[in-house]
Structure formats: C-alpha cells, structure tokens
N, C-alpha and C positions, 0 to 999 in steps of 0.2 A: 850339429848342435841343436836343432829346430826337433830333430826325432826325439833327442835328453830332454829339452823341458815339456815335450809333450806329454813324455814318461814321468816327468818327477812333476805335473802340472795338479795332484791332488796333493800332495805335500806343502807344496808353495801355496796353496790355495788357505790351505789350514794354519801355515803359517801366515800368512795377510789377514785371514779371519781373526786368528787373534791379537794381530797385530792393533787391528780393528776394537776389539775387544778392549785390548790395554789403552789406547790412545782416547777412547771414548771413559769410560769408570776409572783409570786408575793414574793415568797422565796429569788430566786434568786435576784434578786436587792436588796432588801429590805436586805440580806449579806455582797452585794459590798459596800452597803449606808455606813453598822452599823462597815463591819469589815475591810472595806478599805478606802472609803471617810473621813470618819467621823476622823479615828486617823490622815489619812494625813490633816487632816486640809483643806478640798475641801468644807465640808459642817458644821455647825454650829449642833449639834446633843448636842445642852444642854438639863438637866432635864425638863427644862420649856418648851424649844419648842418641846419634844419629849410627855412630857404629853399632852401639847395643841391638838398635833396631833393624840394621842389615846383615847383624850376624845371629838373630832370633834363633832356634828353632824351638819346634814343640813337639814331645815323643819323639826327639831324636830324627826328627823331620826338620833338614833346614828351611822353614820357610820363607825368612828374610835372606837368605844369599838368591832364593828361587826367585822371589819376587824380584830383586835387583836385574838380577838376571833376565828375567824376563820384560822390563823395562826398557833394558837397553836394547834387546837383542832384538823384538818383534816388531817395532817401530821401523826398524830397518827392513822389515821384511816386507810391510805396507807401502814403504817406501818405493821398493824395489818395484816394486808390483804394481804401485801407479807413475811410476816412470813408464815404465815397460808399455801399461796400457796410453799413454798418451805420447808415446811415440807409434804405435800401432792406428793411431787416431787420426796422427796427422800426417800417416799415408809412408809410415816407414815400414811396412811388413818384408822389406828385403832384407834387413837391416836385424829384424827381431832375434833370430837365433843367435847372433857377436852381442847385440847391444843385452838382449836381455840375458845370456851366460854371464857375460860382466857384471851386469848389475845385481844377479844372483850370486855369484861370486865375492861381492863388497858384500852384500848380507851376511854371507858365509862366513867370511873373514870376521865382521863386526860381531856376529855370534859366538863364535870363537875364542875373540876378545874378550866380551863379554865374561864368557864362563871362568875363562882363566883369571879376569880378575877379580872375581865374587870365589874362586877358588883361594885366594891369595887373602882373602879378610877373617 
C-alpha cells in the first residue's frame, strides 16, 4: 500500500493544493454568506435562488454544479492529507500505508458522493 500512495503521491498532493486553495477564497465567504448574512437577513439565500445558483452554467459550462462540487469534495482531500501528515508526526510511519489508504479512500468515496450529488441537481 506504501508503494500506491508513493505512486499516486502528486495526485494527492494536487488535490490537497486545491483543497487548500478552496478552504482559503472560497469556504470562507461562502460560511459568512450561509451562516451569517443569510439568517441576519442581508442576503435573500431562498431554495430557489440557492438552486439557481448551484445549477448555473455559462456557454453550456456547468459552473455552479463544478463549484459545488468542488466544495465538497477537496476539503476532504486536505483533510485526508493532514491527518496522514500528523499521524506521520507523532511517530506512526508503520502505520502510514493502512492509515493513509483509508484515509484516502474516505476522500475517494466523499468525492464520489460529491459528483453524484451535484449530478443529481
């Protein structure tokens, strides 16, 4: 298992970068919108215009299923990946190829999720 994430280790890396990426510019607002504007009554965040806005596209580019998508999905990937590194930290490198398969594995899965349910809006 330790030889696979060696191999798949710029993949994963790409996906944490942007995981990075999203939880930095695109998390944070997109929290203040949902769990501060929106109940004080600053922005209109109905069902209808919140679907509107997660089934977007432009030029027949979904970009609101992509965004969603990518929301859910790469956060988990960041995740994955400072788990991994702070078991590696505190001295479990025996442990790394089970613990971090798995944990790349619930990424996988949560990814997965993801698409199917932004496929499903």
């Amino acid at each position: 298992m330790k030889k696979l994430l060696l191999t798949l280790e710029p993949i994963i890396w790409l996906m944490f970068g942007q995981g990075i990426l999203l939880g930095t510019m695109l998390l944070t607002p997109w929290q203040i919108m949902v769990g501060l504007a929106a109940p004080l009554g600053m922005i209109d965040l109905s069902f209808e215009r919140a679907h509107a806005l997660a089934s977007a596209s432009i030029l027949g580019i979904p970009i609101g299923p992509l965004v969603v998508a990518a929301i859910i999905a790469l956060p988990l990937w960041k995740g994955a990946h400072h788990v991994r590194s702070l078991l590696i930290d505190f001295g479990g490198e025996a442990r790394d190829g089970l613990v971090g398969g798995v944990l790349y594995l619930i990424a996988t899965a949560g990814t997965v999720g993801a698409i199917l349910a932004v496929v499903r809006l």
